[in-house]
N, C-alpha and C positions, 0 to 999 in steps of 0.2 A: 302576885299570885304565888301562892307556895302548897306544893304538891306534897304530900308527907305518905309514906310505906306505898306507895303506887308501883303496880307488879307492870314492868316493860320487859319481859323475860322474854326472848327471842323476837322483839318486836323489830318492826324492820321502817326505821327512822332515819335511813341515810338521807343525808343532803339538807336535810332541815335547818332551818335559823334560829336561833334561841336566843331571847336577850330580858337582859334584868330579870329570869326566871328562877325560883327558888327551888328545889329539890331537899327533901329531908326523909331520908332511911330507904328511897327507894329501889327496886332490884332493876338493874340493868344487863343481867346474866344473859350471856348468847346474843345481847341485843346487836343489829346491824346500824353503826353509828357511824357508819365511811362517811369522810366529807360533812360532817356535822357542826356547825359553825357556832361558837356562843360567845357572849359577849356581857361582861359584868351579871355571870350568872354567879350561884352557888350551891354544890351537891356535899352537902351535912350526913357521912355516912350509910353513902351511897354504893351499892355492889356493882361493878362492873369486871366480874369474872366472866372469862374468856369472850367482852364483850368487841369487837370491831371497830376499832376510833382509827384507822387506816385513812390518810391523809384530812383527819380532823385538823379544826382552827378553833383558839381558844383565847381568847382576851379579857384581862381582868377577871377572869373568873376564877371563884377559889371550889378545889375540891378537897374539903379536911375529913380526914380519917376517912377515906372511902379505900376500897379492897380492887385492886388492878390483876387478880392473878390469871395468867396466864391469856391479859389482854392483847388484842395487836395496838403496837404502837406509831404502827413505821410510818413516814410519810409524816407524820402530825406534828401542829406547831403548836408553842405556848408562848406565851408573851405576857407578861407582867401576874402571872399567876402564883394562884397559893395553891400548894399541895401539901399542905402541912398534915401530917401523923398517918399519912396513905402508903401503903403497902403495895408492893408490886413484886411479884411471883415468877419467874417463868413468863416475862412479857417479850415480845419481838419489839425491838427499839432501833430498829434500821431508822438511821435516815432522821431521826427526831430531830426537831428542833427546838430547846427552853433558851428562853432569853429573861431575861430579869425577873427567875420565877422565884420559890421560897419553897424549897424543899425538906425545910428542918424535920426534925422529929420522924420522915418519910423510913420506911424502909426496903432495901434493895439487897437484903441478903443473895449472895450467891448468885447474883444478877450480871449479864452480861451487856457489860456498857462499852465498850471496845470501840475505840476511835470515834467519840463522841464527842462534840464540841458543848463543854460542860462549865464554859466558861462564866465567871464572874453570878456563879448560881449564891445561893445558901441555902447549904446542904447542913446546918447547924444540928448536931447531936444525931444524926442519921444514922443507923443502920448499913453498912458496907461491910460488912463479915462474908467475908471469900466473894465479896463481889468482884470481877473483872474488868478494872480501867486499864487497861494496856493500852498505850497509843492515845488517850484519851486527854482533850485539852482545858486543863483544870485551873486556867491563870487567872485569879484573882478570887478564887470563889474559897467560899468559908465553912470550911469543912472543921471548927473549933467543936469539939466534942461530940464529934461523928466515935463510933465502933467501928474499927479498921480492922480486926482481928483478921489476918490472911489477905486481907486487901491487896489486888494486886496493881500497882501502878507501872510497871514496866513501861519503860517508853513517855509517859504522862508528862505533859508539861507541869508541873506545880507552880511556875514562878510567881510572887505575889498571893500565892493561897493561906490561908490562915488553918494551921494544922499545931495542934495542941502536942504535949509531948508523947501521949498516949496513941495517937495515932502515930507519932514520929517511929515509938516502937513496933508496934504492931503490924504495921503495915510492909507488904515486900517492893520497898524502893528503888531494887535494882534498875540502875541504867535510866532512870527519871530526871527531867529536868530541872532542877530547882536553882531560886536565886540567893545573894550570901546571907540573906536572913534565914533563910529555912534551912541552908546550909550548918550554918552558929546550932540553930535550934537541935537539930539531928543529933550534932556530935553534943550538945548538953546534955537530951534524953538519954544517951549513950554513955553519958559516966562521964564525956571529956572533956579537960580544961580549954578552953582555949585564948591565948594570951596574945 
């Protein structure tokens, strides 16, 4: 069943189960979506500004190119999901949890990700311009041609992440944990020989 421009604008859909259900251009704005469960769905450009996914569950399902701004996110999990070319604003991400999700192309400009366990994502060509990963645990995940421009990784684990030379510049690595591959990598972007 595939639902296409269907207006759920303030609808109040908490707790519901959703599975194998297709969604294409619908408006999810203000919607109340606490506790909303889905499972091998798909939302094709889908609004969910400032809608409530507060301790949501999410399995196999992809949401591409849908608009998150100033969603809540806290509490909610994801699991084996695509989020691929989706935008997120001013979202509250207390508490999240992605586990083998596909973040590529996403973007998180100016986004506060602060002690996030970010681990083993792909976050490929993303958007992270003056986003804030301070504290945030990024091991293994493949940030290759992500926009770092201000990126703040303070504190971040990097070890085993895949980070292009672009982002090696761009990005403010103070005091980040990295391992001697990223290490090599760093001082190469930086001009230096090392022998």
């Amino acid at each position: 069943m595939t639902e296409t421009g269907e207006d759920y604008r303030e609808a109040q859909l908490s707790g519901q189960w959703w599975e194998k259900r297709q969604f294409t251009g619908c408006d999810f704005t203000e919607a109340d979506l606490r506790d909303v469960r889905t499972r091998g769905c798909t939302f094709d450009g889908c609004d969910f500004t400032k809608a409530d996914l507060a301790r949501s569950r999410h399995d196999a399902s992809a949401f591409r190119s849908c608009t998150f701004d100033r969603a809540v996110l806290a509490e909610s999990r994801w699991s084996a999901c695509s989020l691929l070319g989706s935008s997120f604003a001013d979202c509250r991400f207390t508490g999240i949890a992605l586990t083998e999700c596909d973040l590529s192309l996403a973007a998180f400009a100016r986004g506060r990700l602060r002690k996030l366990d970010l681990s083993g994502l792909r976050l490929r060509e993303a958007n992270l311009t003056e986003a804030d990963l301070t504290d945030s645990d990024l091991r293994g995940t493949d940030l290759t041609g992500a926009r770092m421009i201000g990126t703040k990784l303070s504190g971040a684990d990097l070890r085993g992440a895949l980070i292009d030379a672009n982002g090696l510049r761009q990005a403010d690595l103070r005091d980040a944990r990295v391992d001697l591959d990223l290490a090599a990598g760093f001082a190469a972007a930086h001009g230096l020989v090392v022998k």
